[in-house]
TIZABA-30876 format. One record per residue (C-alpha): y, x, z; residue number from 1. Coordinates in Angstrom, 3 decimals. Layout:
+----------+----------+----------+-----+
|        y |        x |        z | num |
+----------+----------+----------+-----+
|        Y |        X |        Z | NUM |
...
+----------+----------+----------+-----+
This chain:
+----------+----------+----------+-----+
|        y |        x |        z | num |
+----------+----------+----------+-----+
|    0.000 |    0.000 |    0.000 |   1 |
|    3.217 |    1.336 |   -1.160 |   2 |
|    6.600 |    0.056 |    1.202 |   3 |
|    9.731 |   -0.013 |   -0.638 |   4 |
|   12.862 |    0.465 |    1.285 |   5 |
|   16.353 |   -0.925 |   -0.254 |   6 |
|   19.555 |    0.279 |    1.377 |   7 |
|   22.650 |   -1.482 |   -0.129 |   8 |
|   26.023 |    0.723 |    0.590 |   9 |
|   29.278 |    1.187 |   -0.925 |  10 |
|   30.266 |    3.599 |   -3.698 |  11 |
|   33.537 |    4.835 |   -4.000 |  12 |
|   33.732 |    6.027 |   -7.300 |  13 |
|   32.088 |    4.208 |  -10.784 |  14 |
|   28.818 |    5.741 |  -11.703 |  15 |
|   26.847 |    5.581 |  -14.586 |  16 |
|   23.279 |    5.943 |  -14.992 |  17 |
|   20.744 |    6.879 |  -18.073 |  18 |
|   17.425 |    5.752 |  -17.341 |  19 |
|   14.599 |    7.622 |  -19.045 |  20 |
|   11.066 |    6.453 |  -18.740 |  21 |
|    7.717 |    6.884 |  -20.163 |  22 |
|    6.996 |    3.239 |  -19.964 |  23 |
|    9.963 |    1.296 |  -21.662 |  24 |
|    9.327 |   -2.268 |  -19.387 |  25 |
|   10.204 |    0.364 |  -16.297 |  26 |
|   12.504 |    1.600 |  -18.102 |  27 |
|   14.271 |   -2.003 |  -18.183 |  28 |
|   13.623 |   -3.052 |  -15.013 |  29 |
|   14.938 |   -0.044 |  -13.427 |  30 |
|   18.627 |   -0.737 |  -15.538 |  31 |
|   18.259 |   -3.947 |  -14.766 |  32 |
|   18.192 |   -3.623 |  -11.079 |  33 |
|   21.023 |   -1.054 |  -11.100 |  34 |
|   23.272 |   -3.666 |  -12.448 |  35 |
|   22.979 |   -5.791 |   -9.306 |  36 |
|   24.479 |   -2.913 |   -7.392 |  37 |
|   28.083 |   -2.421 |   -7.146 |  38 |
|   29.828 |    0.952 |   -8.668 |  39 |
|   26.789 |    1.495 |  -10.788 |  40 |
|   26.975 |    1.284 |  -14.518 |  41 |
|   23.569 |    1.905 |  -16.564 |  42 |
|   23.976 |    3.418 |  -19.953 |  43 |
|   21.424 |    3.666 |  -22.760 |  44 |
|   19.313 |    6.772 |  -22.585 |  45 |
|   20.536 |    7.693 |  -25.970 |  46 |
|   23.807 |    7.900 |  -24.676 |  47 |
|   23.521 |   10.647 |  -22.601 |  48 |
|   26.752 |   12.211 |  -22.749 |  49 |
|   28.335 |    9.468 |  -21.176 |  50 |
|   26.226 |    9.322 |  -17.962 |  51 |
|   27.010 |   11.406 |  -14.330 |  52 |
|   23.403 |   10.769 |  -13.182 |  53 |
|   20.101 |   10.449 |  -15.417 |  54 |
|   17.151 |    8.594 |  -13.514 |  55 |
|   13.721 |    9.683 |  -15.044 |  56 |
|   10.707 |    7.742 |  -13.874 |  57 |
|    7.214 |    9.503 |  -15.699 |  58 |
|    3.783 |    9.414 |  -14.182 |  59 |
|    3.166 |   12.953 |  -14.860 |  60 |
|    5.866 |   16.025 |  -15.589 |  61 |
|    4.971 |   17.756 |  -18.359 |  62 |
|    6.793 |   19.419 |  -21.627 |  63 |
|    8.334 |   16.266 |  -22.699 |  64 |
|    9.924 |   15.676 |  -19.100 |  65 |
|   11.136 |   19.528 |  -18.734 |  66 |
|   12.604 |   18.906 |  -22.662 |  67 |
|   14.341 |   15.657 |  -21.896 |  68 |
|   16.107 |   16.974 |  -18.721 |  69 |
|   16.925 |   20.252 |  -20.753 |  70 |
|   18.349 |   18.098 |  -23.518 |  71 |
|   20.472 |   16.135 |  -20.789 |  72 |
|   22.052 |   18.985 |  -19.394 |  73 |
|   22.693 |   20.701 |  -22.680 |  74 |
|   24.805 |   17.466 |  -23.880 |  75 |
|   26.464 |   17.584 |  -20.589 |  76 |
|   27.816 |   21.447 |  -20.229 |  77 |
|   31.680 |   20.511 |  -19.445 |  78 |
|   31.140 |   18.703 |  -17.059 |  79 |
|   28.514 |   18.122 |  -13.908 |  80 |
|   25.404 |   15.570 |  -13.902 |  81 |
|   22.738 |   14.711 |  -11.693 |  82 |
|   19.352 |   14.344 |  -12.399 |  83 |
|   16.977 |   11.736 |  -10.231 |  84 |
|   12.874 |   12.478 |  -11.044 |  85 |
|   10.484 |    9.675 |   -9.653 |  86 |
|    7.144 |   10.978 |  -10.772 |  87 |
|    3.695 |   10.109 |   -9.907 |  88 |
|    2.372 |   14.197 |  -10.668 |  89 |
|    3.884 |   17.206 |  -11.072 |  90 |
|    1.975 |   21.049 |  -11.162 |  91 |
|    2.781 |   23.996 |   -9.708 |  92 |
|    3.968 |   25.464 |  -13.226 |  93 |
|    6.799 |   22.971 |  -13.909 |  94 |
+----------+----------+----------+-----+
């Protein structure tokens, strides 16, 4: 059994989130949760550049993970983003 803990709180400044996911329904439902929260803007993970923090949700972190997050921060290099990994696996090697 898996317990899921929600904290609702306040953010001060407008954020906007990519959401990246191996599974495009999580993918969805993840955006679609993050518009019920306040301050929090999802943006379309093909819009990269426009997002401060990039949510990835995989089962396993492999190549394709490591190349997504690389691609992230290479369309990102003015200017600082933050990178959230839910993942179900990950090896010593990554």
């Amino acid at each position: 059994m898996t317990a899921v803990t929600i904290v609702k709180s306040t953010v001060e400044t407008e954020v906007t989130v990519a959401v990246m996911a191996t599974e495009p329904l999580v993918a969805e439902g993840a955006a679609e949760y993050l518009r019920t929260c306040s301050g929090i803007t999802p943006v379309a993970a093909d819009c990269l550049d426009r997002a401060s923090v990039v949510l990835v949700i995989t089962n396993r972190v492999g190549e394709g993970t490591l190349a997504a997050l690389r691609r992230a921060a290479e369309l990102a290099a003015d200017r600082e983003v933050r990178f959230v990994l839910v993942c179900d696996d990950i090896r010593e090697p990554q």
